[in-house]
C-alpha positions as MATLAB code, in Angstrom:
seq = 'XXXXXXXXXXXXXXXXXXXXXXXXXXXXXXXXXXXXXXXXXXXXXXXXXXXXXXXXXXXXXXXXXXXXXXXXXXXXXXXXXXXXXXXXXXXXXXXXXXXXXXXXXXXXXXXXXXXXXXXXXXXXXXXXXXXXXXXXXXXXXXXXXXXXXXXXXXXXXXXXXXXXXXXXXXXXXXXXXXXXXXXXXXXXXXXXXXXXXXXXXXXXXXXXXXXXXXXXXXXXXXXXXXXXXXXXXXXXXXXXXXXXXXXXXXXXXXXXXXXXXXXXXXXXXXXXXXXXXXXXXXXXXXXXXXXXXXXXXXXXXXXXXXXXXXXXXXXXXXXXXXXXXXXXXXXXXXXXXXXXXXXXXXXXXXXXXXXXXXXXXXXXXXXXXXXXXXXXXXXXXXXXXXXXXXXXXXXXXXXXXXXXXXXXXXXXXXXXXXXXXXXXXXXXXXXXXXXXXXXXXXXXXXXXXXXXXXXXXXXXXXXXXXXXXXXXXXXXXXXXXXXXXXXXXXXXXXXXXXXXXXXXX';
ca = [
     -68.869  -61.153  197.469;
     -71.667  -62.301  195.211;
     -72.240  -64.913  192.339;
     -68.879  -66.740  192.311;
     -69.582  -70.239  191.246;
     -68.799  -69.853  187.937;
     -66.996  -72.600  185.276;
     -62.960  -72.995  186.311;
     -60.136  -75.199  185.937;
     -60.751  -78.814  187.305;
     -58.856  -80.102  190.600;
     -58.291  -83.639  189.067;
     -59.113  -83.177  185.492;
     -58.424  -80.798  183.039;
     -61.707  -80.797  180.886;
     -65.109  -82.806  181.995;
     -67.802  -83.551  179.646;
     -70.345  -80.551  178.179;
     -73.219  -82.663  180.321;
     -71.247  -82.862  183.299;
     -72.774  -81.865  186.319;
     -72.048  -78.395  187.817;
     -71.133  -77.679  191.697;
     -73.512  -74.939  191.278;
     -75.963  -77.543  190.444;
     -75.581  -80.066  193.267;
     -75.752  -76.892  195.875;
     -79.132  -75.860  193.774;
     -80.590  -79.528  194.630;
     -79.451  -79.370  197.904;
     -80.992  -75.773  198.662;
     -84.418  -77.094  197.341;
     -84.757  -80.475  198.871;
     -82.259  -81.088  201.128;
     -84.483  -82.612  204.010;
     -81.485  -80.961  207.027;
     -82.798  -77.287  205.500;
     -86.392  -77.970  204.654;
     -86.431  -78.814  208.371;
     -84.721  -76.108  209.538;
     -86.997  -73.221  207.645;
     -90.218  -75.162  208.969;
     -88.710  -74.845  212.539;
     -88.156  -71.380  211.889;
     -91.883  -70.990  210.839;
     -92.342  -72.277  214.045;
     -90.549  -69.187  215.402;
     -91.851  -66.580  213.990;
     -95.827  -67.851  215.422;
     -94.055  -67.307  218.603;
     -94.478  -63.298  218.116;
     -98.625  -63.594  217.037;
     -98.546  -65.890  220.403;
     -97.081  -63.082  222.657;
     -99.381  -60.690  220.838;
    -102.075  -62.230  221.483;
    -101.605  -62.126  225.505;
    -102.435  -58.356  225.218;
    -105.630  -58.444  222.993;
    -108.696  -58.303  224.224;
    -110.429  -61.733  224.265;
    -114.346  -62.884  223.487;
    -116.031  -66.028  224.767;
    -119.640  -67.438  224.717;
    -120.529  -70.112  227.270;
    -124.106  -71.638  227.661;
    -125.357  -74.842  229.478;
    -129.026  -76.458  229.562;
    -129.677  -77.983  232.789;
    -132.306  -80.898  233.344;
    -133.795  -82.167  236.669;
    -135.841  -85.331  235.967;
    -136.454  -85.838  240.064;
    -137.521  -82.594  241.724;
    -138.826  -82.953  245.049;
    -137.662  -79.005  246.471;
    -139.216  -76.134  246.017;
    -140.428  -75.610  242.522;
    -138.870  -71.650  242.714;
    -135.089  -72.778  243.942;
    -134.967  -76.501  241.641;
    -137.013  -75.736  238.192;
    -137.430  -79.055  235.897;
    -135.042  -77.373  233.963;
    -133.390  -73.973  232.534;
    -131.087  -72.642  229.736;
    -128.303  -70.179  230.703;
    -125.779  -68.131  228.300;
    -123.580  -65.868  228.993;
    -120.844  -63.538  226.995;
    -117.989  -61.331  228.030;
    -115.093  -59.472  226.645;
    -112.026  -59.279  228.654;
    -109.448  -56.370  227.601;
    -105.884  -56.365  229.173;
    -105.052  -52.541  229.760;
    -102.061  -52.983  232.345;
     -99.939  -56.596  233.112;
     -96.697  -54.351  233.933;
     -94.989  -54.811  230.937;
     -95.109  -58.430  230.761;
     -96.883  -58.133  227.539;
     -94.816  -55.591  225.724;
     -91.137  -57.396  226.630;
     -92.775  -61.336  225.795;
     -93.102  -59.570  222.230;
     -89.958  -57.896  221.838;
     -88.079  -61.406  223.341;
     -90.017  -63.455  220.856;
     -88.922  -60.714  218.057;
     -85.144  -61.273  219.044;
     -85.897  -64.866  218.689;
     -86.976  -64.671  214.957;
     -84.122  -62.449  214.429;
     -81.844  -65.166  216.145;
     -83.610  -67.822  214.246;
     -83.060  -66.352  211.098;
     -79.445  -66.128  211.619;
     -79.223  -70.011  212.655;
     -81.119  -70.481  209.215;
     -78.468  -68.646  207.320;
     -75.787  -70.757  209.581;
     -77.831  -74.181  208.424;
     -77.376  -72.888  204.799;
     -73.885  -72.212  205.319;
     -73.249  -75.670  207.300;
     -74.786  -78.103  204.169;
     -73.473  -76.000  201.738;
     -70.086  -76.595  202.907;
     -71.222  -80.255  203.687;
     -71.930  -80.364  199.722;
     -68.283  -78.925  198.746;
     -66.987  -82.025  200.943;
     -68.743  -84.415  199.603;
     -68.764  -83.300  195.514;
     -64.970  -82.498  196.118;
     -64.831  -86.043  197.598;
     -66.314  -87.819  194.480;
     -63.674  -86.054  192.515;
     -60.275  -86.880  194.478;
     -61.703  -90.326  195.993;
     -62.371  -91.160  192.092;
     -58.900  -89.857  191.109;
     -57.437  -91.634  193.397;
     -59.194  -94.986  192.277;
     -57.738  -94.192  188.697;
     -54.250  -94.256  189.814;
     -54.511  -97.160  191.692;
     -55.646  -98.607  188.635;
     -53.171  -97.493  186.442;
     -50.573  -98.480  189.291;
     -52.269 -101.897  188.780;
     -51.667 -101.906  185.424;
     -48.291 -101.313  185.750;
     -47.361 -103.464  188.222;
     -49.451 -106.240  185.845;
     -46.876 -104.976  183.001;
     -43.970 -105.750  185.773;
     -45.180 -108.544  186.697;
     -45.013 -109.970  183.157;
     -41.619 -108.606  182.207;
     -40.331 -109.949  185.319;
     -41.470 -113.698  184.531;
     -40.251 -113.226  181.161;
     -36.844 -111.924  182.162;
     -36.616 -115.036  184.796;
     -37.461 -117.440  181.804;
     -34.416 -116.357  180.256;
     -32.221 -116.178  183.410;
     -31.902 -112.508  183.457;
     -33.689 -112.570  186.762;
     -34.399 -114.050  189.902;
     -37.198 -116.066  191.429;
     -36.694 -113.462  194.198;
     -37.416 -110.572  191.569;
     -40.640 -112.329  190.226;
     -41.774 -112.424  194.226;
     -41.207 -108.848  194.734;
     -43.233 -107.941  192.253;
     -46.076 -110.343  192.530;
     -46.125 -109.077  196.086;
     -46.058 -105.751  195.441;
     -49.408 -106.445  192.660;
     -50.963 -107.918  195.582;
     -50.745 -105.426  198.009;
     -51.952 -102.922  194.860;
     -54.774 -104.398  194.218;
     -55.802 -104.544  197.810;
     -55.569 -100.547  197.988;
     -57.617 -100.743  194.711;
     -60.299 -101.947  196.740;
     -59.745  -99.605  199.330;
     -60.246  -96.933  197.450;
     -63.095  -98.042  195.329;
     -64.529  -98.525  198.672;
     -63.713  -95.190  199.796;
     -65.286  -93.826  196.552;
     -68.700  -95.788  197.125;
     -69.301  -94.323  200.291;
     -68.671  -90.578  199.065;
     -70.792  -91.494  196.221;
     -73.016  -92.225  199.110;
     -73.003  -89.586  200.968;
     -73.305  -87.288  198.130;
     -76.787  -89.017  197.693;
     -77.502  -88.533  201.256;
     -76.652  -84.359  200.670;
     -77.771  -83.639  197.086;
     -80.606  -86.150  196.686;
     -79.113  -87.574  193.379;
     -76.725  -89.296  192.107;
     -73.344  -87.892  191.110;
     -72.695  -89.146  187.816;
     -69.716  -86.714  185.575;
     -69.011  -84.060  188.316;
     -67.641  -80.994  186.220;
     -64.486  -79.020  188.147;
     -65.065  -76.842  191.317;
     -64.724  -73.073  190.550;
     -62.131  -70.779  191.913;
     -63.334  -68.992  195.069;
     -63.028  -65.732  195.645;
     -62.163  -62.871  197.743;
     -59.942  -65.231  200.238;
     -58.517  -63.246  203.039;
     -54.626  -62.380  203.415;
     -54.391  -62.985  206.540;
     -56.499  -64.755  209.425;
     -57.019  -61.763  211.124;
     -58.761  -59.848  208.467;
     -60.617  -63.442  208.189;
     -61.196  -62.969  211.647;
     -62.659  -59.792  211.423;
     -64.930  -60.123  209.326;
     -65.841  -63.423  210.937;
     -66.693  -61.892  213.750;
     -69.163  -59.077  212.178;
     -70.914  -61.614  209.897;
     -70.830  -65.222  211.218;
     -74.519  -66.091  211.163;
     -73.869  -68.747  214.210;
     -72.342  -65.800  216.338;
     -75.205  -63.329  215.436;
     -77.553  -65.819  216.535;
     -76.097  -66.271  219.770;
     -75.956  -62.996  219.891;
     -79.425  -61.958  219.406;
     -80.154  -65.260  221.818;
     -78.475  -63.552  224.484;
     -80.160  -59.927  224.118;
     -83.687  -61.804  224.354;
     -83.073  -62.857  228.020;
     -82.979  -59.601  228.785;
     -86.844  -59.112  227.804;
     -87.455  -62.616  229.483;
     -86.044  -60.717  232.802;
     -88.616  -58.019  232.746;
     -91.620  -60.765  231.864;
     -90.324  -62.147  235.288;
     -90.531  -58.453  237.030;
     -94.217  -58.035  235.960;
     -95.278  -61.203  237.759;
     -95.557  -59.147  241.062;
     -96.926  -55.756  239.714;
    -100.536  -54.857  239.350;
    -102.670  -56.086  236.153;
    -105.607  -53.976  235.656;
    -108.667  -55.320  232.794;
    -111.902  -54.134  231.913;
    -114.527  -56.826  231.525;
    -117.712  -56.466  229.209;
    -120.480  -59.183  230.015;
    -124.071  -60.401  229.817;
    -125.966  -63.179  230.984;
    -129.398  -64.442  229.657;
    -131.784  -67.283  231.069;
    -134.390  -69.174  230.615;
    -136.265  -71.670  232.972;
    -138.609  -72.794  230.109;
    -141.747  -72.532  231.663;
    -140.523  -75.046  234.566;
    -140.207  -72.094  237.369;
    -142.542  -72.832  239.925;
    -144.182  -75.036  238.284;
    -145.947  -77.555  241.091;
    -146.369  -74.698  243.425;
    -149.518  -73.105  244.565;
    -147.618  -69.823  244.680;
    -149.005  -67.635  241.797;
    -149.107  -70.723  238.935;
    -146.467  -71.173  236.641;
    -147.895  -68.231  234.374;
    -147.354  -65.449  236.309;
    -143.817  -66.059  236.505;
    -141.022  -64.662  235.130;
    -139.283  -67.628  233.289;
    -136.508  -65.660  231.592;
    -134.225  -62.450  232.164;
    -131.265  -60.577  230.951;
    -128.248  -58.930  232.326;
    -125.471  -56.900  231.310;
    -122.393  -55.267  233.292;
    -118.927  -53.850  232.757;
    -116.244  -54.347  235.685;
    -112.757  -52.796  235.937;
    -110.683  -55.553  237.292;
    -107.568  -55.133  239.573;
    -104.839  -57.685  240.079;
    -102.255  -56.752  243.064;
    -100.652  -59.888  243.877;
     -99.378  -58.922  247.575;
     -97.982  -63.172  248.424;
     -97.071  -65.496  245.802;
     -95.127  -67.969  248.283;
     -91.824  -67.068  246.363;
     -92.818  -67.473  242.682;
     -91.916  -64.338  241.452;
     -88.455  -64.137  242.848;
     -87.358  -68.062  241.893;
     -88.991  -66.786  237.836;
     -86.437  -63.571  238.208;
     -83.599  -65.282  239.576;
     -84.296  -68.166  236.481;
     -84.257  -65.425  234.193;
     -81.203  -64.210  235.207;
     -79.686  -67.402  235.047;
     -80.473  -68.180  231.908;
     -79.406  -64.525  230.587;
     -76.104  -65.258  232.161;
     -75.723  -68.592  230.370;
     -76.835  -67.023  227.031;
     -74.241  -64.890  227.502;
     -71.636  -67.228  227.937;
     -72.706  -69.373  225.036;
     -72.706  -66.091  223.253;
     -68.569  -65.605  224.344;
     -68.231  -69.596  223.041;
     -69.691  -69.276  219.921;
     -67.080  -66.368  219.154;
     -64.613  -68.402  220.583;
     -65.633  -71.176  218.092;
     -66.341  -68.931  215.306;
     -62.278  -67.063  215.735;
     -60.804  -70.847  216.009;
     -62.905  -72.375  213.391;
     -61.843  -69.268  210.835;
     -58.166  -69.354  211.905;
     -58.206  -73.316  211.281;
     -59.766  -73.299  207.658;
     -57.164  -70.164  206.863;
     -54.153  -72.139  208.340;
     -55.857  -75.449  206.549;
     -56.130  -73.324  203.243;
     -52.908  -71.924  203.067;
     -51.619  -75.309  204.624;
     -52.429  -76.920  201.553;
     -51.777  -74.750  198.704;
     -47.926  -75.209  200.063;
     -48.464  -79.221  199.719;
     -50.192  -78.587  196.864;
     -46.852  -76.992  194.847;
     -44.712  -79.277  197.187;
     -46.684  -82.423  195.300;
     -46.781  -81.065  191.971;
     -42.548  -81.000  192.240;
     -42.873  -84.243  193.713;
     -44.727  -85.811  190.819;
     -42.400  -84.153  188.624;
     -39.711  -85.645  190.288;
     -41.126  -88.773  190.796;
     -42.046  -89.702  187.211;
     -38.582  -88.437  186.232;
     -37.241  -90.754  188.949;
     -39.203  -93.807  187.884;
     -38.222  -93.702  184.008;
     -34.662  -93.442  184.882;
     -34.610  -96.221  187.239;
     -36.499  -98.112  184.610;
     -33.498  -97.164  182.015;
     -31.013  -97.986  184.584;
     -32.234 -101.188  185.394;
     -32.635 -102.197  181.700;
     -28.712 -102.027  181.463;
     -28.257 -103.420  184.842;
     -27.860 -100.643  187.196;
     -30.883 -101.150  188.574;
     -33.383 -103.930  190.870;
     -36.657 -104.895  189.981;
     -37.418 -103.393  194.071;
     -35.815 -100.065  192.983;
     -38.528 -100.228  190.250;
     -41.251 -101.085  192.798;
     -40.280  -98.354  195.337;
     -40.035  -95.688  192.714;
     -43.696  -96.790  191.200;
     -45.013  -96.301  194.891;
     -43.467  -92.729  195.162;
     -44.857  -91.552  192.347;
     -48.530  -93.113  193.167;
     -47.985  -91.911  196.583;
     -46.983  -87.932  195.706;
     -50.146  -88.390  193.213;
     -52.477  -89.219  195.753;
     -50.987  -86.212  197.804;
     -51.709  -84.160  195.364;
     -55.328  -84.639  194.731;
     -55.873  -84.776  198.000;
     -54.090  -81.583  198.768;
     -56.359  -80.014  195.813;
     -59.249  -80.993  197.657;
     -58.595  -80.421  201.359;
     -57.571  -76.666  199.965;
     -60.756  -76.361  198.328;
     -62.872  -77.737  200.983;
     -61.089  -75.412  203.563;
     -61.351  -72.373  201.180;
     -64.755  -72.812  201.129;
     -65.076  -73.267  205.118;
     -63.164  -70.285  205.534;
     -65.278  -68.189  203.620;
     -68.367  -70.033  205.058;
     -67.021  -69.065  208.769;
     -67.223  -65.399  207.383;
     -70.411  -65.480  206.642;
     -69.874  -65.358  202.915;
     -70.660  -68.991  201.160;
     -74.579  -68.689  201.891;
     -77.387  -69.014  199.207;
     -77.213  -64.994  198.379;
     -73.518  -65.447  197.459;
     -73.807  -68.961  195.626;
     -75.409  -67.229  191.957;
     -77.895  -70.337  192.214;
     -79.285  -69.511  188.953;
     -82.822  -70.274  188.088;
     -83.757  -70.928  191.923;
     -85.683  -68.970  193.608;
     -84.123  -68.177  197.415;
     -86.003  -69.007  200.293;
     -86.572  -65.819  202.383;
     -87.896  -66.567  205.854;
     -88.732  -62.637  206.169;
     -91.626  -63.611  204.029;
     -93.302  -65.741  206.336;
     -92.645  -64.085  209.076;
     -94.638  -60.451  208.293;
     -97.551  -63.018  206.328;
     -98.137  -64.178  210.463;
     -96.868  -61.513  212.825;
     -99.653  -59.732  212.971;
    -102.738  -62.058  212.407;
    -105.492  -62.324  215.017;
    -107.856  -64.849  213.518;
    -108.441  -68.184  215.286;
    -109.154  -69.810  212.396;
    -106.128  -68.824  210.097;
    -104.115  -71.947  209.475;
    -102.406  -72.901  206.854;
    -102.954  -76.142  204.589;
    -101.878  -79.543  206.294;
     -97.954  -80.212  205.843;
     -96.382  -82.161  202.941;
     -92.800  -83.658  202.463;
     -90.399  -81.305  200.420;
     -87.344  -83.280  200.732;
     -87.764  -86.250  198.672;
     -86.506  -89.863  199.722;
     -83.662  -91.703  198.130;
     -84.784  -95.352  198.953;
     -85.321  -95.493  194.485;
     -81.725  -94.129  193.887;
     -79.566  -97.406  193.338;
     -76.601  -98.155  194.976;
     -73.630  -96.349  194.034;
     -70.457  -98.350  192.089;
     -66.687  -97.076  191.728;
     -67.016  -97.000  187.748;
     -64.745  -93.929  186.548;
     -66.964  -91.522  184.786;
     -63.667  -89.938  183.174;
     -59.960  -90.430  182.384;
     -57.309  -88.836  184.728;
     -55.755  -85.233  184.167;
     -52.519  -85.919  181.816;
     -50.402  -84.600  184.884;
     -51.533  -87.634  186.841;
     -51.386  -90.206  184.125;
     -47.569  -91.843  184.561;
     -47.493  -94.244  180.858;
     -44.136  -95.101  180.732;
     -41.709  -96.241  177.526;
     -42.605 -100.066  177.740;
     -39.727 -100.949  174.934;
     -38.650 -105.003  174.973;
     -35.707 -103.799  176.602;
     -37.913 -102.356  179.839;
     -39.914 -105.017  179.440;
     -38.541 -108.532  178.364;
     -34.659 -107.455  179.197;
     -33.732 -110.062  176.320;
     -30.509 -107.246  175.134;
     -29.599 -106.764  178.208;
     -26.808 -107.956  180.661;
     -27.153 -110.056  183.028;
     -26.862 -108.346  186.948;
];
C-alpha cells in the first residue's frame, strides 16, 4: 500500500474551504518537527555509534606518553637521582585473538541498529496515528459544538414560543419551566463541548506544532483487511514494534558469546620504543668520569607477542554468562509479549473498525428517524396532540443520534488507521508526504559504521522541533458550517411557534 492520503469525502462536512488544511499536511509538520520523532532518530544515531564502538575494540591502537622529571634537592648519587631527565615512549598494540569477543560485540551492536530502526519506524507509526486522533478530534469535537449550538438555538426558539403561547393561555407555567430547564441544561453541554474542543485544539498544537485552523476531510484509507486474521497476519510479518523485539532478542545471543570469551586466551602483538634524556644532569656532582663523558640520552625499540590465559577470575566469567543468558531469556519473552500485544492490538482496531461502521449506518437511520420524529411531534403538538416535553425529548434524540454519528465517523477512522498502523502499513513510506523529503536512518548509519578517526565529530547539536510557547491559546470558534445531514432547521410557522390558531390542550 503506498500514497493513499489523497482528497475524499469529509466525516462532518461535505465540502471545506480551497485553503483548508490537508491531513496530509498536519502528518508532513509532524514528520519534520515533531520533537517525540526528532528525538527518537537522534537516539537512534546514538545506536548506530554503538557498531564503530565495538569496532574499534579490535583495531590496533597508538599512544605517545612522555614526562619531564625535576629534582631540585639531590643529595644521592648523581648516576641513580640526575637533577632531572625527559622520557618518551610510543607503542602500538594490535589485538590478533580475544576469542571472539570482538567479532560477536559487532554483530550484537549490528542487531541493535537493525532493532533500532524498526522502533523508529514503530515511533513513526505511533505519532502518526497520534495525529489522525487528534485532527479527527478537531473535526467531530467541533461538530459536535455546532449542534449544541444549533440545539441552543432551538431550544431559545422554544423557549420564546412557549412564553408566548402561556401569554395567551394556550400553555402552562409548567410548559414555560420545562423548557427553560431544558435551555439550561443545553447551554451547559455547550460549554462542555467547547471545552472539549479547546483541549483537542490543544493537543493538536502539542502533535503538529501549529495551529489547526479549517481542517479539510480525512481521506478514505485503503486496503483494510476482511477479516482480523488476514490483519493478523500480516501484523505479525510487518509490525515494526514486533520486529524490533525481535531483532532485540537475536542480539543476546551475540552478548552470550562476548560472555564465553572472557575466559579464553587473548593473544596481541605490541610495537614500542622508548627515548631519554637526562639533559646533561647524569652524574653531574660526581668525581666519576665528569658529566661529559656520559651518556645523557638513549633509545630503545622492541616488539612483544603478548598472551592472556586467564586461569582464576574468582567467578566473573560464569556470573557475565549466566547474566547473558538471563537477559536472552527475558528478550525472548518480551519478544512473545510484543506479539501478544501486536495480535490483540490488531484484532481490537479491526473489531473497533468494523464496530463502528455498523453504528455509523445505525446513526445515520437514527437521524433520519429522529428529525422525522421531531417535525411530527412539532405538527402534532401545534393541533394539540402533543406536550411541549414531547418536543424537548424528541430535540434531545435527534442531538443525541447526531453526536453518535460524528463520533462513530471518527472512532472508525481513527481505528482504521490503527489497524493499518498495527500492520505495519500507515508509516512515512506509505503516507505520499509530498514535497518532504523522508528521513532514512540507513543514511547515517553507513556515513559512521566504519570510521576510525578520533577526531571525526559532527557539528554541536541544534533544536529541530520548534517550541509552541508563541502559538496562542486555542478558542472553540467554528471555522465552518455543519454538513446539511446534521443541520435539523425546522418549519418555525406562527402555528409551531406562537400556537395563537390553535386549540387549547
Amino acid at each position: 500500500m503506498r500514497h493513499f492520503l489523497l482528497p475524499a469525502v469529509s466525516i462532518v462536512a461535505l465540502a471545506a474551504p480551497a485553503s483548508a488544511e490537508t491531513l496530509q499536511e498536519a502528518l508532513a509538520r509532524a514528520y519534520q518537527a515533531n520533537p517525540t520523532i526528532t528525538a527518537s532518530r537522534a537516539q537512534q544515531r546514538a545506536n548506530d555509534e554503538n557498531v564503530p564502538i565495538a569496532k574499534a575494540d579490535g583495531r590496533p591502537s597508538f599512544s605517545v606518553t612522555g614526562n619531564l622529571n625535576e629534582n631540585p634537592v639531590n643529595t644521592g648519587n648523581a648516576f641513580g637521582n640526575p637533577e632531572r631527565s625527559l622520557n618518551a615512549s610510543a607503542g602500538v598494540t594490535i589485538p590478533l585473538y580475544s576469542g571472539g569477543a570482538v567479532r560477536n560485540s559487532i554483530r550484537a551492536a549490528e542487531t541493535r541498529v537493525e532493532a533500532g530502526q524498526a522502533n523508529l519506524r514503530g515511533t513513526e507509526a505511533s505519532l502518526f496515528t497520534e495525529v489522525v486522533g487528534a485532527y479527527n478530534d478537531v473535526l467531530r469535537d467541533e461538530a459536535i459544538v455546532g449542534l449544541n449550538t444549533q440545539n441552543v438555538r432551538v431550544l431559545e426558539t422554544n423557549l420564546r414560543a412557549s412564553q408566548d403561547r402561556f401569554q395567551v393561555g394556550d400553555l402552562t407555567r409548567t410548559d414555560v419551566a420545562q423548557s427553560e430547564a431544558r435551555l439550561s441544561v443545553a447551554r451547559g453541554q455547550l460549554q462542555t463541548a467547547q471545552a472539549n474542543l479547546i483541549s483537542s485544539r490543544e493537543n493538536y498544537v502539542r502533535l503538529v506544532g501549529t495551529p489547526p485552523g479549517v481542517l479539510d476531510a480525512p481521506p478514505p484509507l485503503p486496503n483494510l483487511p476482511d477479516d482480523p486474521d488476514a490483519a493478523v497476519e500480516v501484523a505479525v510479518a510487518d509490525n515494526p514494534t514486533l520486529l524490533a523485539a525481535l531483532r532485540s532478542r537475536d542480539a543476546t545471543q551475540y552478548d552470550i558469546r562476548v560472555a564465553r570469551a572472557s575466559r579464553l586466551p587473548q593473544v596481541g602483538v605490541t610495537v614500542g620504543g622508548n627515548y631519554n634524556n637526562y639533559l646533561g644532569t647524569l652524574g653531574a656532582g660526581s668525581n666519576v668520569g665528569g658529566v661529559s663523558g656520559i651518556m645523557q640520552d638513549g633509545a630503545s625499540a622492541g616488539v612483544g607477542l603478548n598472551l592472556t590465559l586467564p586461569i582464576f577470575q574468582g567467578g566473573r566469567p560464569a556470573a557475565l554468562i549466566r547474566q547473558a543468558q538471563a537477559l536472552r531469556a527475558q528478550a525472548i519473552e518480551q519478544a512473545t509479549a510484543a506479539e501478544r500485544q501486536v495480535i490483540a492490538s490488531t484484532r481490537s482496531a479491526y473489531a473497533i473498525w468494523r464496530s463502528s461502521l455498523q453504528v455509523i449506518q445505525s446513526a445515520e437511520a437514527a437521524v433520519s428517524a429522529n428529525r422525522l420524529s421531531l417535525e411530527g411531534v412539532r405538527a402534532e403538538n401545534s393541533v394539540g396532540n402533543r406536550t411541549i416535553l414531547d418536543i424537548l425529548n424528541a430535540e434531545q434524540e435527534l442531538l443525541n443520534s447526531q453526536v453518535t454519528l460524528v463520533t462513530a465517523r471518527r472512532d472508525a477512522y481513527v481505528a482504521g488507521f490503527a489497524l493499518l498502523a498495527a500492520m505495519g502499513q500507515a508509516e512515512a513510506r506509505d503516507l505520499n508526504l509530498e514535497g518532504e523529503a523522508l528521513y532514512d536512518p540507513v543514511v547515517n548509519y553507513r556515513r559512521v559504521r566504519n570510521r576510525i578517526s578520533d577526531f571525526g565529530t559532527d557539528p554541536a547539536p541544534e533544536p529541530v522541533a520548534p517550541t509552541t510557547r508563541g502559538t496562542p491559546a486555542q478558542g472553540a470558534e467554528l471555522t465552518k458550517p455543519l454538513a446539511p445531514e446534521l443541520n435539523s432547521n425546522v418549519d418555525r410557522t406562527p402555528a409551531l411557534t406562537t400556537g395563537e390558531n390553535a386549540p387549547n390542550r
